[in-house]
C-alpha positions as CSV (number, residue, x, y, z in Angstrom):
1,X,-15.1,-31.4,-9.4
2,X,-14.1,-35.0,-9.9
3,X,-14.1,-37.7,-6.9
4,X,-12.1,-41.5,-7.1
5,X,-13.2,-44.0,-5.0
6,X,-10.8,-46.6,-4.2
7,X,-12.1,-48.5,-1.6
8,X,-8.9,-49.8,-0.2
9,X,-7.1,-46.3,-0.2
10,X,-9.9,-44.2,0.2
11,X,-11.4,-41.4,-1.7
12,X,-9.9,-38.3,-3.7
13,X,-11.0,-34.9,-4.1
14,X,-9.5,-32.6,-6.8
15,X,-10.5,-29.4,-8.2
16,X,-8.4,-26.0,-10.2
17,X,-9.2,-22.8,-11.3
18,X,-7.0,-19.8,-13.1
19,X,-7.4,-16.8,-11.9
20,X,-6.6,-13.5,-13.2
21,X,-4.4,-10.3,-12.0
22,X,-3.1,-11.9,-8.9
23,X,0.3,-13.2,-8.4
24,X,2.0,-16.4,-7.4
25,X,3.0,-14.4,-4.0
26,X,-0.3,-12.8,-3.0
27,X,-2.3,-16.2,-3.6
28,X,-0.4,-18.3,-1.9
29,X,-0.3,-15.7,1.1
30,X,-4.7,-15.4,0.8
31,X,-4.7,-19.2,0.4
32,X,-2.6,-19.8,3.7
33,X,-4.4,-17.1,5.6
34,X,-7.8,-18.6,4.8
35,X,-6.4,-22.4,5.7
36,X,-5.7,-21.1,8.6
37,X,-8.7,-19.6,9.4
38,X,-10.4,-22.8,8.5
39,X,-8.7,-24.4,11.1
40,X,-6.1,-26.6,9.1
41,X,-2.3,-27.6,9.7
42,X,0.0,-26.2,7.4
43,X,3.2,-29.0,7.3
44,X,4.5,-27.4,4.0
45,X,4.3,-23.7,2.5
46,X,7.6,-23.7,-0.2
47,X,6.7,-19.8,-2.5
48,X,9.2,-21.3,-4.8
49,X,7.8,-24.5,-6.1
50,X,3.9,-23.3,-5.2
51,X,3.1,-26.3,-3.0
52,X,0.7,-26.2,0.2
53,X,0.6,-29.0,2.4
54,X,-2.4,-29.4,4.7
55,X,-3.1,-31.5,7.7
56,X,-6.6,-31.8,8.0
57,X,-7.2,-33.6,11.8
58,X,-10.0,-36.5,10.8
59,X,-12.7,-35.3,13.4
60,X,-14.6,-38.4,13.9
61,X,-12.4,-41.1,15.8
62,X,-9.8,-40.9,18.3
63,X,-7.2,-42.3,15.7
64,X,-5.3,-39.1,15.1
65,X,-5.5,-39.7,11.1
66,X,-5.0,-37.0,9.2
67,X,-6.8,-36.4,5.5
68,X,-3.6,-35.0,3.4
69,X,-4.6,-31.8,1.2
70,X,-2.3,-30.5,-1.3
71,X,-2.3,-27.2,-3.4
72,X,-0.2,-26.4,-6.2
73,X,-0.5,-22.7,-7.0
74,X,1.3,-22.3,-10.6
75,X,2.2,-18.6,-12.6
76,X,0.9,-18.0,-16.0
77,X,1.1,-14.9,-17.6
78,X,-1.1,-12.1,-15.4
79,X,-2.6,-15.0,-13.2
80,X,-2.5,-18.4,-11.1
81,X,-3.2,-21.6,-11.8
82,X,-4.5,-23.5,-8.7
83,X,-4.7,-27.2,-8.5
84,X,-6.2,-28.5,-5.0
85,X,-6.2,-32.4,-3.7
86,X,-7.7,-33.9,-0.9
87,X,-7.5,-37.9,-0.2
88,X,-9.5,-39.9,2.3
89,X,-8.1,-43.0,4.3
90,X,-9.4,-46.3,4.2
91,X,-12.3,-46.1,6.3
92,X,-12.5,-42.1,6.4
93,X,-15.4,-40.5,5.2
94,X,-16.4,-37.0,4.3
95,X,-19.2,-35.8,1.6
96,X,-18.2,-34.0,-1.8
97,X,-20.1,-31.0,-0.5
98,X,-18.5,-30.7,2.0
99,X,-14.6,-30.8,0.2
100,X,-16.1,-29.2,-2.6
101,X,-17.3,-26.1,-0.2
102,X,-14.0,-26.1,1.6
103,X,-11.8,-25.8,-1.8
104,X,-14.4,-22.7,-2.8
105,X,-13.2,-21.3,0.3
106,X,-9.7,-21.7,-0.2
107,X,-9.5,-21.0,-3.8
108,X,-12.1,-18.2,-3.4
109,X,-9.9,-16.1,-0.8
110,X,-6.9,-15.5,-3.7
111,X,-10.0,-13.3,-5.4
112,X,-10.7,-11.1,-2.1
């Protein structure tokens, strides 16, 4: 689970995982469901290309920023590939656990 801190653009968050005997379809679909549940924006759902784009609303000032969370949910063979991306603001903050827990979430729905 590796984390970059640039201190001008903020911070990034990025995590994957394969899975097996599920496909493109039916993960995206569980993926969606449970970002919903969690309470997130979806701007972007495209089945074709496997992207998810997530508004996350930054809870702590009246700003309206939004922390930008991308999934790319990839084919291969009887399986996915997921790739998940979160990125800070300048002056947003969140902990690893906490992004860390949130992309288990996420990623851990497709296996349900």
């Amino acid at each position: 689970f590796p984390s970059h801190d640039k201190s001008i653009s903020g911070k990034s968050f990025m995590t994957s995982a394969a899975l097996t005997k599920v496909s493109k379809k039916v993960a995206m679909d569980r993926m969606a469901r449970q970002i919903s549940l969690e309470g997130q924006t979806i701007k972007t759902l495209d089945r074709e290309s496997g992207l998810i784009a997530i508004s996350q609303q930054e809870a702590t000032s009246n700003q309206g920023r939004d922390t930008p969370i991308t999934a790319i949910v990839e084919g291969r063979g009887n399986g996915v590939f997921i790739q998940m991306k979160a990125t800070t603001g300048f002056g947003m903050s969140t902990t690893e656990g906490f992004v860390r827990d949130y992309f288990c979430r996420v990623i851990g729905a497709v296996g349900k």
